[in-house]
Short mmCIF file of the C-alpha atoms (twelve columns), coordinates in Angstrom:
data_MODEL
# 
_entry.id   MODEL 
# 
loop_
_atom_site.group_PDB 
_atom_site.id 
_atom_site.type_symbol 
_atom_site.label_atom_id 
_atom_site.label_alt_id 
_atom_site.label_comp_id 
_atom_site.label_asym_id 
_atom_site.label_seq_id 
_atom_site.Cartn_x 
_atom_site.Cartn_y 
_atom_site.Cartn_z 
_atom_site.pdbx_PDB_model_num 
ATOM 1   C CA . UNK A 1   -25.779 19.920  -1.060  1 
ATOM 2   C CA . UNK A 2   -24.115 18.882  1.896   1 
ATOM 3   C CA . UNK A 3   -25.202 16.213  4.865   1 
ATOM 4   C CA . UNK A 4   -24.495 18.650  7.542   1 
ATOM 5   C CA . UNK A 5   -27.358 21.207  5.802   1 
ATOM 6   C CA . UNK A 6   -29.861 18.669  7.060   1 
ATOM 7   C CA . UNK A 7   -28.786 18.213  10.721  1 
ATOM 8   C CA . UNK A 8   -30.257 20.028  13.623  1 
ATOM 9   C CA . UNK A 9   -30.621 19.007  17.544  1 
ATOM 10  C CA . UNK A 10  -32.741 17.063  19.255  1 
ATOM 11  C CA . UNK A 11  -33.410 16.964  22.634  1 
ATOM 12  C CA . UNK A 12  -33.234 13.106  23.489  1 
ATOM 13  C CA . UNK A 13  -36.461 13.306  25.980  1 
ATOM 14  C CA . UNK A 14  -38.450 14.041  22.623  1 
ATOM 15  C CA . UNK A 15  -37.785 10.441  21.137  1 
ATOM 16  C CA . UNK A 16  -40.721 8.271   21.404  1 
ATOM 17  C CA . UNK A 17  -39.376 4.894   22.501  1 
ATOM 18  C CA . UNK A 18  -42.686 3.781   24.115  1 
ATOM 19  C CA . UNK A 19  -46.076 4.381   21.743  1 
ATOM 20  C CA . UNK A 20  -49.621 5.856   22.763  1 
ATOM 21  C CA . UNK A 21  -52.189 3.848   23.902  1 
ATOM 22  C CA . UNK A 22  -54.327 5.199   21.190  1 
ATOM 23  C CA . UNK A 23  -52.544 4.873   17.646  1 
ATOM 24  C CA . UNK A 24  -55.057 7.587   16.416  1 
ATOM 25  C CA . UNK A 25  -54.265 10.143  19.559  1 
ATOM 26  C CA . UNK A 26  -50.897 11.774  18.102  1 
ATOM 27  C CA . UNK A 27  -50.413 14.836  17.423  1 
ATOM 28  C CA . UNK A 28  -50.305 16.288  13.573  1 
ATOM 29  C CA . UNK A 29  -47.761 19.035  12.294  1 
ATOM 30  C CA . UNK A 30  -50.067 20.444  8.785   1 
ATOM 31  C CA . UNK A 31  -47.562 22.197  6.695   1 
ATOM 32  C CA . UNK A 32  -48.741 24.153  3.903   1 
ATOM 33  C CA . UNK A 33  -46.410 24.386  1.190   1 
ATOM 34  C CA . UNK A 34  -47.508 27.135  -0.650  1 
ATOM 35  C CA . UNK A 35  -48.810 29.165  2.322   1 
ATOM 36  C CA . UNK A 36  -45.540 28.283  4.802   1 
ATOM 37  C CA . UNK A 37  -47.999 28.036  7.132   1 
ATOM 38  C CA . UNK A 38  -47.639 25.443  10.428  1 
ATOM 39  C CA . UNK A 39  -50.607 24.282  11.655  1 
ATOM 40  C CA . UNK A 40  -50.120 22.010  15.285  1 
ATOM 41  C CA . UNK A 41  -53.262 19.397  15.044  1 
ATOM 42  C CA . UNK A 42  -54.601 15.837  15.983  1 
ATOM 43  C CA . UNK A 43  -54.369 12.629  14.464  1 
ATOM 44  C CA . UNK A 44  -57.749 12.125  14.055  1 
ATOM 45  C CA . UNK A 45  -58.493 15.691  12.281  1 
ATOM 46  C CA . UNK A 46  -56.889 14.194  8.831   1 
ATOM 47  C CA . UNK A 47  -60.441 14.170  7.548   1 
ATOM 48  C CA . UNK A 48  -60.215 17.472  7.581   1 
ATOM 49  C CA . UNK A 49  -57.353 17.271  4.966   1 
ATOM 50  C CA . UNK A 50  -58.174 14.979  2.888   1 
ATOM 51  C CA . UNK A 51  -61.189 13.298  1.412   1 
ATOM 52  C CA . UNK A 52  -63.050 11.927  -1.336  1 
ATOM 53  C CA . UNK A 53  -64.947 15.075  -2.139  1 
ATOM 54  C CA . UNK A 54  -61.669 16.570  -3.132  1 
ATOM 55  C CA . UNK A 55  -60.516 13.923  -5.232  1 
ATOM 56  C CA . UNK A 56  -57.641 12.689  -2.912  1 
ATOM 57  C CA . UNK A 57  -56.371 9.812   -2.303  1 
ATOM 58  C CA . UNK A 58  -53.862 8.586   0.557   1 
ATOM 59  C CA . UNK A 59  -50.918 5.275   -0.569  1 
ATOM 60  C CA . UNK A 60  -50.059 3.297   2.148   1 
ATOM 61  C CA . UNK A 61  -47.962 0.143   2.426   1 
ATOM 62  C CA . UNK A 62  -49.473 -2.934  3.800   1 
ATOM 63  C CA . UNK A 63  -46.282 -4.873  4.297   1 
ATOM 64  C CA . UNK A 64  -45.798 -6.861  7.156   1 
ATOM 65  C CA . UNK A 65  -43.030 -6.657  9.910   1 
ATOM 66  C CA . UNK A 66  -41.445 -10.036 10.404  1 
ATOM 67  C CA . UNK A 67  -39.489 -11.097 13.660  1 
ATOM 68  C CA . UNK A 68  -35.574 -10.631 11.728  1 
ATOM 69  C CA . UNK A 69  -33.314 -10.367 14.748  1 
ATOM 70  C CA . UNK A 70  -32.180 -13.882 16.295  1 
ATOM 71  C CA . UNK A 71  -29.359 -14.354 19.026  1 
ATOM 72  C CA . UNK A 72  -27.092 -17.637 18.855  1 
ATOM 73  C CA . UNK A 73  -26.121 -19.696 21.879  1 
ATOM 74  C CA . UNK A 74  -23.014 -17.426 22.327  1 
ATOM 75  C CA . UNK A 75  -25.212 -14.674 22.510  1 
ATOM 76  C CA . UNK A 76  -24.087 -13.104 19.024  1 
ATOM 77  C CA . UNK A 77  -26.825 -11.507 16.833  1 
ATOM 78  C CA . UNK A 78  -27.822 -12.352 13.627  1 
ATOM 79  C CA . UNK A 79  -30.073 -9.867  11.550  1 
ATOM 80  C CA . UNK A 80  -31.985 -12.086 8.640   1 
ATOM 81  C CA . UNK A 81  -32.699 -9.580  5.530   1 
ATOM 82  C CA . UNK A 82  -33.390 -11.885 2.864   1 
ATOM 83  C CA . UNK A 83  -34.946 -15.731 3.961   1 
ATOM 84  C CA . UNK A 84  -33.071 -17.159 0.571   1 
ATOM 85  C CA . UNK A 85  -35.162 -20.647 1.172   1 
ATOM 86  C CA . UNK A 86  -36.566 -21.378 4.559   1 
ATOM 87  C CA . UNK A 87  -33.762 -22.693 5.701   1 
ATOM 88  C CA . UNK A 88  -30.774 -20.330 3.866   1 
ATOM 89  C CA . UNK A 89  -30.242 -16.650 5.095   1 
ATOM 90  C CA . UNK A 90  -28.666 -13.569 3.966   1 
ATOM 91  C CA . UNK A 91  -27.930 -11.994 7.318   1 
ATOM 92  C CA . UNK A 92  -25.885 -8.919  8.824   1 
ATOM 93  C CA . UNK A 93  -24.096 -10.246 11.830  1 
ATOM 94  C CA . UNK A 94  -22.177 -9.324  14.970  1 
ATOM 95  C CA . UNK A 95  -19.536 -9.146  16.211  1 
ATOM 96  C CA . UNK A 96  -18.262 -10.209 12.145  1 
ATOM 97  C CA . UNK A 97  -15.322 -11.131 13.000  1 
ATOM 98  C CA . UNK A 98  -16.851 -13.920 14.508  1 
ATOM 99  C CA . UNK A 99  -18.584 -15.211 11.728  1 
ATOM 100 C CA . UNK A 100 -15.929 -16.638 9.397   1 
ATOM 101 C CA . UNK A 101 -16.969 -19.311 6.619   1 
ATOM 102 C CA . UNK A 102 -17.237 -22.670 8.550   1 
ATOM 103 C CA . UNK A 103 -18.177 -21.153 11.775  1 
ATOM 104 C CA . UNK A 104 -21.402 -22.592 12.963  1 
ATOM 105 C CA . UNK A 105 -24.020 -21.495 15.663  1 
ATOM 106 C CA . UNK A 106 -26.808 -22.571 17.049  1 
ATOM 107 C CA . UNK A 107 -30.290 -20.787 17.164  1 
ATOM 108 C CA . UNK A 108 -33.002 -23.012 19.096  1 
ATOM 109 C CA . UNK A 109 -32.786 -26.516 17.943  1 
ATOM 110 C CA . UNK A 110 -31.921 -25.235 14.830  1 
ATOM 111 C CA . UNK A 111 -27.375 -25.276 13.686  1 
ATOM 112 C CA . UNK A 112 -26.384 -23.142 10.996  1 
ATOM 113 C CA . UNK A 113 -23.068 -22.755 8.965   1 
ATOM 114 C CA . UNK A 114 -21.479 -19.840 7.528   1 
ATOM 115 C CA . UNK A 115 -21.292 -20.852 4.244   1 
ATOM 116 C CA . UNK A 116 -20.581 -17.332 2.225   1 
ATOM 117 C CA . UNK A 117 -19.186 -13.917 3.107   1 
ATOM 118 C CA . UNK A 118 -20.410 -11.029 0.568   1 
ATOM 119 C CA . UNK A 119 -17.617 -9.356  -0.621  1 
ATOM 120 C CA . UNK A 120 -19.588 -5.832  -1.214  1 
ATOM 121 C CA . UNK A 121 -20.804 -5.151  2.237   1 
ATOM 122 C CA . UNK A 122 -20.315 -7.980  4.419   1 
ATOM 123 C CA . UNK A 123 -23.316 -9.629  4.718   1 
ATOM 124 C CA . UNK A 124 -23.296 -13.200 5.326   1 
ATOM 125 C CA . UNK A 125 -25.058 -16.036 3.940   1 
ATOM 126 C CA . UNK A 126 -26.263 -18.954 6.501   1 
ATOM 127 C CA . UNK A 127 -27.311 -22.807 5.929   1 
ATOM 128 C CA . UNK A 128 -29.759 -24.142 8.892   1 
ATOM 129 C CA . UNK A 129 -30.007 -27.477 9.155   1 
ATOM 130 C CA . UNK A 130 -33.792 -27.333 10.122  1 
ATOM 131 C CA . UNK A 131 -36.628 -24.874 9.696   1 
ATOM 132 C CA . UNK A 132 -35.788 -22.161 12.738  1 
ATOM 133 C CA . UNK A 133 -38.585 -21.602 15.361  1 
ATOM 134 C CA . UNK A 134 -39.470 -17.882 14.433  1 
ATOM 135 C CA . UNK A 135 -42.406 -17.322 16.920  1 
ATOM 136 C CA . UNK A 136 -40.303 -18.877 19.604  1 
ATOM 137 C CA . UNK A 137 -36.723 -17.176 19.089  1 
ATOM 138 C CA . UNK A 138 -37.295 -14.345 16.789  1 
ATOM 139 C CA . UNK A 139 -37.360 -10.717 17.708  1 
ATOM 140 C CA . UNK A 140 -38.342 -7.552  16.064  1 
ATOM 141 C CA . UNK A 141 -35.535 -4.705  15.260  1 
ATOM 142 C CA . UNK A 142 -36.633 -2.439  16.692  1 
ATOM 143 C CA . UNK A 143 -34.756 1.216   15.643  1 
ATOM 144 C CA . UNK A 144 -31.424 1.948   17.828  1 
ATOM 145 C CA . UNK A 145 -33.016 5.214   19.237  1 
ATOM 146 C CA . UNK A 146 -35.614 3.461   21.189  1 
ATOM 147 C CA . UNK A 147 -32.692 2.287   23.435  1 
ATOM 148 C CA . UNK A 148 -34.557 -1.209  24.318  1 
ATOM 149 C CA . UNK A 149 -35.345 -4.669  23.040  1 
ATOM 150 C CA . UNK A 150 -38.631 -5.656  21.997  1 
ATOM 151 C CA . UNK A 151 -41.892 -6.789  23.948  1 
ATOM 152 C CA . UNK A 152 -44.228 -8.986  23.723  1 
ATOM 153 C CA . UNK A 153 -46.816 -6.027  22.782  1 
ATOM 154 C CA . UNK A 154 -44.421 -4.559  20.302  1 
ATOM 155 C CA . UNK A 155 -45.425 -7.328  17.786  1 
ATOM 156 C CA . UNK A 156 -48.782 -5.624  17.435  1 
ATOM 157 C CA . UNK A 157 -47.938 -2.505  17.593  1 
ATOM 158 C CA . UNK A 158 -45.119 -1.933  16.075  1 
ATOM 159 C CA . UNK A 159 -47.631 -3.178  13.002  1 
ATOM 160 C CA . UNK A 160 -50.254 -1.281  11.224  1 
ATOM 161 C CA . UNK A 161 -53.315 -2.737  11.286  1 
ATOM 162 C CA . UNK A 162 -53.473 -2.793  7.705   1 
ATOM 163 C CA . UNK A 163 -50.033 -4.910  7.325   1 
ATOM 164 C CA . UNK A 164 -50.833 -7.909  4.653   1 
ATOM 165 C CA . UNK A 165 -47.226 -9.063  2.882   1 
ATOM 166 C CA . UNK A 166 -44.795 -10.103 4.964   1 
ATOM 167 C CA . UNK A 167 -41.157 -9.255  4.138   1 
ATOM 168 C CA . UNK A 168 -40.467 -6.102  6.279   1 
ATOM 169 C CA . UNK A 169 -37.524 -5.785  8.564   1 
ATOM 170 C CA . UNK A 170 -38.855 -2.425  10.146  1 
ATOM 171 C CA . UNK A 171 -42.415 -0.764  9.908   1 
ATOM 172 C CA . UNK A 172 -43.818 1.980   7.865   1 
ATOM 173 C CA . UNK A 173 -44.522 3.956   10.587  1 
ATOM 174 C CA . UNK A 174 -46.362 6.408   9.436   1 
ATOM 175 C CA . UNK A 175 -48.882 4.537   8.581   1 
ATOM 176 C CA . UNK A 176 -49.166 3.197   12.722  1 
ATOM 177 C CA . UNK A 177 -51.067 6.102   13.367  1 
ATOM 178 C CA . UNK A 178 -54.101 4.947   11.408  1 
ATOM 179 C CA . UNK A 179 -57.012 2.754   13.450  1 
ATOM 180 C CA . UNK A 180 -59.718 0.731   11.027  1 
ATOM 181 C CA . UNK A 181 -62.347 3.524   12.522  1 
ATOM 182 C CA . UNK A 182 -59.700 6.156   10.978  1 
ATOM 183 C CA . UNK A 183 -58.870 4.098   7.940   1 
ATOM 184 C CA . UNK A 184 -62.377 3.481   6.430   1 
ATOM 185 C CA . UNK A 185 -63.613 7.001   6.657   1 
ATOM 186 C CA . UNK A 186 -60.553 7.996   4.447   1 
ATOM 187 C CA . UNK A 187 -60.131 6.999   0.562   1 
ATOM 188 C CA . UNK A 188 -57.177 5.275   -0.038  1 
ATOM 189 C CA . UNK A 189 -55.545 2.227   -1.647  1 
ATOM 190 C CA . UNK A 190 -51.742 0.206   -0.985  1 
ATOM 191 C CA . UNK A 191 -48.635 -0.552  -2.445  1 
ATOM 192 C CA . UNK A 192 -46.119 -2.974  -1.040  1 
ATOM 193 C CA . UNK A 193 -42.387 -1.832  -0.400  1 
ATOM 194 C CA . UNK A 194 -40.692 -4.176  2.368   1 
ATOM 195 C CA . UNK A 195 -38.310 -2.272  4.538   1 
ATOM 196 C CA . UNK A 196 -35.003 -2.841  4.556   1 
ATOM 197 C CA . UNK A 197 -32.023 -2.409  6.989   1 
ATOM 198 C CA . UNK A 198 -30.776 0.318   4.911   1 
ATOM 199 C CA . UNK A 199 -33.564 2.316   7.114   1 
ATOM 200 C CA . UNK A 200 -31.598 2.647   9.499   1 
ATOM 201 C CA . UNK A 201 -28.267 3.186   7.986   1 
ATOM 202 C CA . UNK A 202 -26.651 6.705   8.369   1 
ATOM 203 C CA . UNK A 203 -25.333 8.897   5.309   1 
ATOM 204 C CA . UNK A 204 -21.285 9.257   5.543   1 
ATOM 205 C CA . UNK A 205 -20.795 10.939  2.190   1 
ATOM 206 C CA . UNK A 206 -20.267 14.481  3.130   1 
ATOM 207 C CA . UNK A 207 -22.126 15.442  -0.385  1 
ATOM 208 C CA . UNK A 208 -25.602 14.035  -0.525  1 
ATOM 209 C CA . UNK A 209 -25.191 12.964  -4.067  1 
ATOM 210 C CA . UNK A 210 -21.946 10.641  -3.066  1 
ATOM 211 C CA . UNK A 211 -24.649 8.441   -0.851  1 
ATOM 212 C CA . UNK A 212 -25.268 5.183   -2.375  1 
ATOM 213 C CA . UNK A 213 -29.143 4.191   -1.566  1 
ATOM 214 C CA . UNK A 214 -29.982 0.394   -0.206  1 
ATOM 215 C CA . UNK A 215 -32.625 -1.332  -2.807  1 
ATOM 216 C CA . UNK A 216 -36.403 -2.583  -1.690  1 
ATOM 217 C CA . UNK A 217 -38.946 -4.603  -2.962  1 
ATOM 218 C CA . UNK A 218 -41.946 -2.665  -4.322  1 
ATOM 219 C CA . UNK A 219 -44.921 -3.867  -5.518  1 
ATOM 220 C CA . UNK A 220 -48.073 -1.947  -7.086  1 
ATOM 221 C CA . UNK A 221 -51.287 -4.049  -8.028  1 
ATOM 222 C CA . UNK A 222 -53.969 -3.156  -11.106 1 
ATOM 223 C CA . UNK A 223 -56.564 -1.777  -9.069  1 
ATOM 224 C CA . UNK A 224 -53.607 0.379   -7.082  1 
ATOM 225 C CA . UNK A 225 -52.500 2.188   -10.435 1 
ATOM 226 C CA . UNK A 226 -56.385 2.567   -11.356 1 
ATOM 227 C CA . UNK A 227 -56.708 4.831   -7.804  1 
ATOM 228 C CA . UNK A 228 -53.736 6.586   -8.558  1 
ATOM 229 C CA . UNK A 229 -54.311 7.524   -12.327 1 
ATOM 230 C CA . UNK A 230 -57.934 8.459   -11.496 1 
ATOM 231 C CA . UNK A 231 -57.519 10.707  -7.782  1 
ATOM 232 C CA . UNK A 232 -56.685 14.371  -8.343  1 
ATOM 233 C CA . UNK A 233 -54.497 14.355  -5.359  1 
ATOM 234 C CA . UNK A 234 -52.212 11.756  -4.525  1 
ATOM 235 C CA . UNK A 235 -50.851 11.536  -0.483  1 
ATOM 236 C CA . UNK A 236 -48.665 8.929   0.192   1 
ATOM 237 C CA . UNK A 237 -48.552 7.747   3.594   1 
ATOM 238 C CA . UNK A 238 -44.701 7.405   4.485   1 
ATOM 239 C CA . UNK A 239 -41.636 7.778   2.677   1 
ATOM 240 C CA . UNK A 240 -42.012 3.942   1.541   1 
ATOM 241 C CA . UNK A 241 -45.006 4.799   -0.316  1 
ATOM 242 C CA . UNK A 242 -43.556 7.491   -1.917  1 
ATOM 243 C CA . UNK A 243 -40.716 6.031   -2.976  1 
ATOM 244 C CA . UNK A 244 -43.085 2.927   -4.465  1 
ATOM 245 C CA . UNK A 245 -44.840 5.378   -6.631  1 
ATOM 246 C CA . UNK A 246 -42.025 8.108   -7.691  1 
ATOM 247 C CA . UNK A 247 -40.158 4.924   -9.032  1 
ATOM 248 C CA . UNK A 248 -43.019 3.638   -10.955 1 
ATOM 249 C CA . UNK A 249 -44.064 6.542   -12.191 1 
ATOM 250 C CA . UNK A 250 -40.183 7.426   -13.590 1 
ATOM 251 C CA . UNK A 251 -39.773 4.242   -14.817 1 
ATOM 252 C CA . UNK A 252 -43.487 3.441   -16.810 1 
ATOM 253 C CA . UNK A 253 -44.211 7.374   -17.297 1 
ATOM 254 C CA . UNK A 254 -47.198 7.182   -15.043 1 
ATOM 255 C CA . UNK A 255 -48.066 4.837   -11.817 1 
ATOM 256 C CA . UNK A 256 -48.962 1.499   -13.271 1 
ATOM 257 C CA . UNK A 257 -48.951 -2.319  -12.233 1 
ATOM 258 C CA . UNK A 258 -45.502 -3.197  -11.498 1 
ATOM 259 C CA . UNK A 259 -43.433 -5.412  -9.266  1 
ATOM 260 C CA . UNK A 260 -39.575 -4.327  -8.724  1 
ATOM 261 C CA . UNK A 261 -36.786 -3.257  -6.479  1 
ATOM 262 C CA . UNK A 262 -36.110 0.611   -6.076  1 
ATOM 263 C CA . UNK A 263 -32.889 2.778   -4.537  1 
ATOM 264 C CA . UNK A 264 -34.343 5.845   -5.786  1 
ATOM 265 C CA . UNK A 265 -33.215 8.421   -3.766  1 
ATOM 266 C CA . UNK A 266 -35.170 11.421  -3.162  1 
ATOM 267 C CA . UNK A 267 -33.733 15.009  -2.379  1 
ATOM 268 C CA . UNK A 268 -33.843 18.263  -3.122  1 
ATOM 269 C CA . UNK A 269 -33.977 19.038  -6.893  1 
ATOM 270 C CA . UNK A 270 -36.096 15.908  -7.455  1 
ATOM 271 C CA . UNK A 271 -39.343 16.374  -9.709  1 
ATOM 272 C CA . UNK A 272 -41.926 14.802  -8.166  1 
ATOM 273 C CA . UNK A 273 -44.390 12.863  -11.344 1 
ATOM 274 C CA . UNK A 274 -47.333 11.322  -8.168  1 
ATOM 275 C CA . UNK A 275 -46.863 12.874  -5.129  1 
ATOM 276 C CA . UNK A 276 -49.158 15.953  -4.354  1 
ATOM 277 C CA . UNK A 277 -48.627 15.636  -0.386  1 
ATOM 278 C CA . UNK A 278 -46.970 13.586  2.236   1 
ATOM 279 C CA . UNK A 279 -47.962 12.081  5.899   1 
ATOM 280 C CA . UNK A 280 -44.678 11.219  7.270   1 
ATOM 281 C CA . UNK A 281 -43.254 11.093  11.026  1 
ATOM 282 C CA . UNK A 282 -40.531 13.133  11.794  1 
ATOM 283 C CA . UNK A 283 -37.017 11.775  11.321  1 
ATOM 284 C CA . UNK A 284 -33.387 11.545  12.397  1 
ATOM 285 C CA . UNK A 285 -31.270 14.377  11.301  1 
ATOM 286 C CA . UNK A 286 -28.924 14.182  8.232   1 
ATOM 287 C CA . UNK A 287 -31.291 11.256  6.927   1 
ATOM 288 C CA . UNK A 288 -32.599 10.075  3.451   1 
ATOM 289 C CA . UNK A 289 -35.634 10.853  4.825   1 
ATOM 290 C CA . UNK A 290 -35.879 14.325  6.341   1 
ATOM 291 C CA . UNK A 291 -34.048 14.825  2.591   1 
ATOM 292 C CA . UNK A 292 -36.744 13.169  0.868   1 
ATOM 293 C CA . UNK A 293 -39.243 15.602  3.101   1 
ATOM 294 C CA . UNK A 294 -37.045 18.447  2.177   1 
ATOM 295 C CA . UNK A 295 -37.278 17.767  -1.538  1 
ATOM 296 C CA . UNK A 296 -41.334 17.818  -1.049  1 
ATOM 297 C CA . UNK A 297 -41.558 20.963  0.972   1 
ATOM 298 C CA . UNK A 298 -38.378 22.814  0.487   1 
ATOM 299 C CA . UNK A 299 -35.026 22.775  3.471   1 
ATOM 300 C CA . UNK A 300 -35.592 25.680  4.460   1 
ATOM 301 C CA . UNK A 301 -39.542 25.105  5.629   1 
ATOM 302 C CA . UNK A 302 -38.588 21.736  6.686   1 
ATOM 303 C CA . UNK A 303 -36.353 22.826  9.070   1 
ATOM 304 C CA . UNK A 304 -38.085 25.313  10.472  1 
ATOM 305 C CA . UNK A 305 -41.074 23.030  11.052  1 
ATOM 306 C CA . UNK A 306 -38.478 20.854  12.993  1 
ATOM 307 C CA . UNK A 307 -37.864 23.431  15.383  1 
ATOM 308 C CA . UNK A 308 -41.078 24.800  16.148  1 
ATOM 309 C CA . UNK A 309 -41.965 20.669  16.401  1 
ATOM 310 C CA . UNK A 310 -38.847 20.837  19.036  1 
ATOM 311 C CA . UNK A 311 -40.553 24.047  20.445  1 
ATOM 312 C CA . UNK A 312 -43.435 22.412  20.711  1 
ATOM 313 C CA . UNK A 313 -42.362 19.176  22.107  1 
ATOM 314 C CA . UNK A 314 -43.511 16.978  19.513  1 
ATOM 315 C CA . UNK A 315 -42.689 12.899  19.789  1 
ATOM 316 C CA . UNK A 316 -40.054 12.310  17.383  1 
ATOM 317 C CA . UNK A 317 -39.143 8.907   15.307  1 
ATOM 318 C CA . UNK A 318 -41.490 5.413   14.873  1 
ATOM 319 C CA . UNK A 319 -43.787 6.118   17.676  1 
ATOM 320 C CA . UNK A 320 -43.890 9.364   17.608  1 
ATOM 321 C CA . UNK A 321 -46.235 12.132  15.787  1 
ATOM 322 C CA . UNK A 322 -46.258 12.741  12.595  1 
ATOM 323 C CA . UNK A 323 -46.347 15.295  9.872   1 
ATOM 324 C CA . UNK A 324 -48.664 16.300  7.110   1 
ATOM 325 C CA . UNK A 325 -47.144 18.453  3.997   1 
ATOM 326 C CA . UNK A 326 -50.177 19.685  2.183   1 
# 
């Protein structure tokens, strides 16, 4: 399969770079697989969909969005993805050509030296003299498409309300949509899976299977695998979740207690071992993830629901609506 097969046009107008008021308020695609029917819904109707009568249960991930994006004196950025020790920093950085080994830069009262350049990808490894002031000069990365920095009242809600384990870069946004009210009416358990920069990365390869997938940290507790063995349905919530369990479940034979890293990538011709539905936001075109959607529901559904969304006028991306595949 090719890239291009998953592209199609968005108006820009339908990109949600401000969220609702109401986390619970957005609107809800329902696509039935085996029907093909599109069903245009609220939010707050998932009980309708899913519940403990049935034997379902919905996987979210309770990771945590840290503040990852910094800005030195010079006004260069510096993207933390991996806090080595407190004080040492794997880090994408720009411009790079700035940052050659020995250069040093100052964030707060905090200096830091480029002390290693990754060969593989660039990335850069910084030493800090001192612990840096996160609350005061941190900033969350917020996705490209929003076209604007962070605010002050991103830092709750760009957060689900169920975030626990700190460690993400960006949030599992489908899971924003839930309110406790929402949550404990619902039966459902969590994995961990922090999200990395490769989010956000584009494909290149013009063949799907030529696209090299970024690695995450999963991480799936006793009681977790217990839920999941025992539901008759399982829904993840988001592609992270999904990912968590399809990789535990290839790699043990069924969903057990396991801590990891995945790059399992999902796409069409994938057999699914956990996943018996999906609530998902929509996503940007020629993606991993409308793929990974794709491989759940089939292309040719997928992108049909993506127009009539379009049609409809649907909020695309992190704070937008989202999608249930039934």
């Amino acid at each position: 399969m090719l890239t291009s097969d998953f592209d199609y046009h968005l108006p820009p107008e339908l990109i949600a770079s401000e969220p609702l008021t109401d986390r619970a308020a957005s609107r809800m695609m329902v696509v039935n697989r085996s029907a093909g029917v599109i069903e245009h819904r609220l939010f707050r109707e998932i009980g309708q969909f899913v519940s403990r009568e049935a034997g379902d249960m919905l996987v979210l991930n309770d990771t945590r969005v840290v503040p990852a994006r910094y800005f030195t004196d010079r006004g260069h950025e510096v993207l933390r993805l991996e806090p080595i020790t407190p004080t040492r920093w794997r880090c994408m950085v720009k411009p790079g050509k700035k940052f050659r080994i020995g250069h040093t830069l100052s964030i707060g009262e905090a200096t830091g030296t480029v002390v290693e350049i990754l060969e593989e990808n660039g990335d850069r490894i910084i030493e800090f003299d001192r612990v840096v002031d996160e609350s005061k000069h941190g900033h969350l990365a917020l996705p490209h498409y929003m076209g604007r920095d962070d605010q002050p009242s991103d830092r709750e809600r760009y957060q689900t309300v169920f975030a626990k384990q700190e460690g993400s870069i960006a949030a599992p946004t489908a899971g924003l949509h839930f309110t406790p009210e929402v949550l404990q009416t619902l039966p459902h358990t969590f994995v961990t899976l922090h999200v990395g920069v490769g989010t956000f990365q584009p494909v290149k390869a013009d063949k799907i299977e030529d696209h090299k997938m970024h690695s995450e940290v999963y991480s799936v507790s006793e009681s977790t695998a217990a839920a999941v063995q025992s539901a008759r349905r399982v829904i993840p919530v988001g592609t992270t979740a999904m990912r968590t369990l399809e990789t535990v479940a290839r790699d043990h034979g069924r969903v057990v207690a396991a801590r990891g890293s995945t790059d399992i990538f999902i796409h069409p011709g994938f057999e699914f071992r956990v996943s018996g539905g999906l609530l998902t936001n929509f996503h940007l075109p020629k993606s991993t993830l409308i793929m990974l959607v794709s491989a759940l529901a089939g292309k040719e559904l997928i992108l049909h629901a993506y127009h009539e969304a379009i049609r409809e006028r649907y909020r695309f991306f992190s704070y937008g609506d989202c999608m249930l595949i039934v």
